[in-house]
C-alpha distance (Angstrom), angle and dihedral (degrees) to the residues before:
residue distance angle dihedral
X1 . . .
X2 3.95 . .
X3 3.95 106.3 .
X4 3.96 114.8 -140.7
X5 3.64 127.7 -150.4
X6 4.09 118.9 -153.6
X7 3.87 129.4 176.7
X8 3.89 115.1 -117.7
X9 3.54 123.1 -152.2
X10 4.35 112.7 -136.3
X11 3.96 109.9 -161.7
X12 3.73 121.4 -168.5
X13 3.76 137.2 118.1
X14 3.72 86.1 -142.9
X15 4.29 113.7 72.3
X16 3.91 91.3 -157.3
X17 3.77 85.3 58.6
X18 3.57 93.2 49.5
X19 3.69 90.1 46.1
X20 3.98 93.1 54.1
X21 3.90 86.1 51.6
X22 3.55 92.7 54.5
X23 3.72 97.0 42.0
X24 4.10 87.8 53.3
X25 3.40 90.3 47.5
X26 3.96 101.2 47.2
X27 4.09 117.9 -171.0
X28 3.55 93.6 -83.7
X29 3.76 106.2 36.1
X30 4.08 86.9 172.8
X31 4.25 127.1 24.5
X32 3.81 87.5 -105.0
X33 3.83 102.3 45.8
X34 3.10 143.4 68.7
X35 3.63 137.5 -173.3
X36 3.85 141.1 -159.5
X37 3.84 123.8 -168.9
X38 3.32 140.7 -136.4
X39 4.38 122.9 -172.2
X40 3.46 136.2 -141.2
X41 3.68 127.5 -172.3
X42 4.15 95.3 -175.9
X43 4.06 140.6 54.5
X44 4.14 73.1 -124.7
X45 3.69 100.5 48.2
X46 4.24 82.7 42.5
X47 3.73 97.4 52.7
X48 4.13 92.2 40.1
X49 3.59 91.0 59.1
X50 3.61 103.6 40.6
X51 4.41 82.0 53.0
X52 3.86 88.6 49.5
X53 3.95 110.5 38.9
X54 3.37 139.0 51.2
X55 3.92 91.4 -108.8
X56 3.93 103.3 -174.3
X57 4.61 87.2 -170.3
X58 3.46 146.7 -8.7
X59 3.92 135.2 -125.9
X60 3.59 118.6 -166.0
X61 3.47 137.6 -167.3
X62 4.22 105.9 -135.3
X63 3.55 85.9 -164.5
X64 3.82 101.9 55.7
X65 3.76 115.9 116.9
X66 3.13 142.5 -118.4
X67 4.10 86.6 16.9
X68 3.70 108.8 29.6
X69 3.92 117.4 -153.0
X70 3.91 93.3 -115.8
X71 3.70 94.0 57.7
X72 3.74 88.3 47.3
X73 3.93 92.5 45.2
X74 3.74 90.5 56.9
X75 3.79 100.8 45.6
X76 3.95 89.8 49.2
X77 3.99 96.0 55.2
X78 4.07 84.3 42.0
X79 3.74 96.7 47.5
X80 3.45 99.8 33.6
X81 3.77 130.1 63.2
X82 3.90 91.9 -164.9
X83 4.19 97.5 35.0
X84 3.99 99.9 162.9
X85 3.76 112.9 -129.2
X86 3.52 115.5 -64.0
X87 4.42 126.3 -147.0
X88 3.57 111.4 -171.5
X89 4.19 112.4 -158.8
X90 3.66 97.9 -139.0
X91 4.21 123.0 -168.0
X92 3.91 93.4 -145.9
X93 3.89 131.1 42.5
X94 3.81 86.5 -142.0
X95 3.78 90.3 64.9
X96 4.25 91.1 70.7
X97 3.63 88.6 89.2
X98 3.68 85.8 64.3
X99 3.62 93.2 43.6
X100 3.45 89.1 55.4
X101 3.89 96.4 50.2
X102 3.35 81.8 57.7
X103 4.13 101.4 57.8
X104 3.82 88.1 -111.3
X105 3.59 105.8 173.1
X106 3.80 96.8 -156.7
X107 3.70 133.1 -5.2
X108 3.58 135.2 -160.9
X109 4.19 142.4 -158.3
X110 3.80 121.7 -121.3
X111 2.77 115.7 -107.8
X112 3.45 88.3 72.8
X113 3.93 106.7 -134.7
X114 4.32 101.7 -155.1
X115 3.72 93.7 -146.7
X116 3.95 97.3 52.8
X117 3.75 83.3 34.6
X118 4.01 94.8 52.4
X119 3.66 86.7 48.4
X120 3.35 95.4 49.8
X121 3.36 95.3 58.0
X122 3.65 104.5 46.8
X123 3.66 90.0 49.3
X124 3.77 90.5 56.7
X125 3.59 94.6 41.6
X126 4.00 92.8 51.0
X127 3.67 81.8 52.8
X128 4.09 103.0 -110.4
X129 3.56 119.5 132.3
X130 3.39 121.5 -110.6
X131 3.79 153.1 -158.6
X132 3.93 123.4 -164.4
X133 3.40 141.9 170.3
């Protein structure tokens, strides 16, 4: 089995939030990946690096102020042709519908739980669509 390494993108304005996502996520969310991160703290910062990396997906914070990850999920698959997969960490379950709206390809539930989390991941990075909780 040939293991794979991909960059993830970690969105919030808040570093203990971004430190939870990469906690539940881990550096090798599945036996044959593994994953570096980069941070931003900004819709700026966000859009920057997605224009100068190779960013392989995207976890956003929905809660993050003043540029919540929802509204940043939808204008990357609008704007961009090639928008890597986007997870938005959502506080309420209700809030998918908004996720969805918003071409979401997976969303999560804070607390972050690191085995739907790690699955998450890998699923989006291996390119299957996915629905958590």
């Amino acid at each position: 089995m040939t293991e794979s390494s991909y960059t993830v993108l970690l969105y919030s304005d808040d570093p203990q939030v971004r430190e939870r996502m990469r906690l539940a996520i881990g550096t090798r969310p599945a036996k044959d990946l593994t994953v570096e991160f980069v941070e931003s703290s900004t819709y700026a910062e966000t859009v920057r690096v997605i224009d100068d990396q190779d960013v392989h997906l995207v976890v956003l914070d929905g809660e993050a102020s003043p540029a919540g990850g929802i509204g940043i999920a939808r204008q990357l698959k609008d704007e961009l042709s090639d928008a890597p997969p986007t997870c938005v960490v959502i506080a309420r379950a209700a809030d998918r519908w908004l996720a969805a709206y918003a071409k979401v390809d997976a969303t999560l539930v804070h607390p972050l739980d690191p085995v739907l989390t790690g699955r998450a991941v890998a699923d989006l990075l291996r390119g299957r669509a996915v629905v958590t909780s």
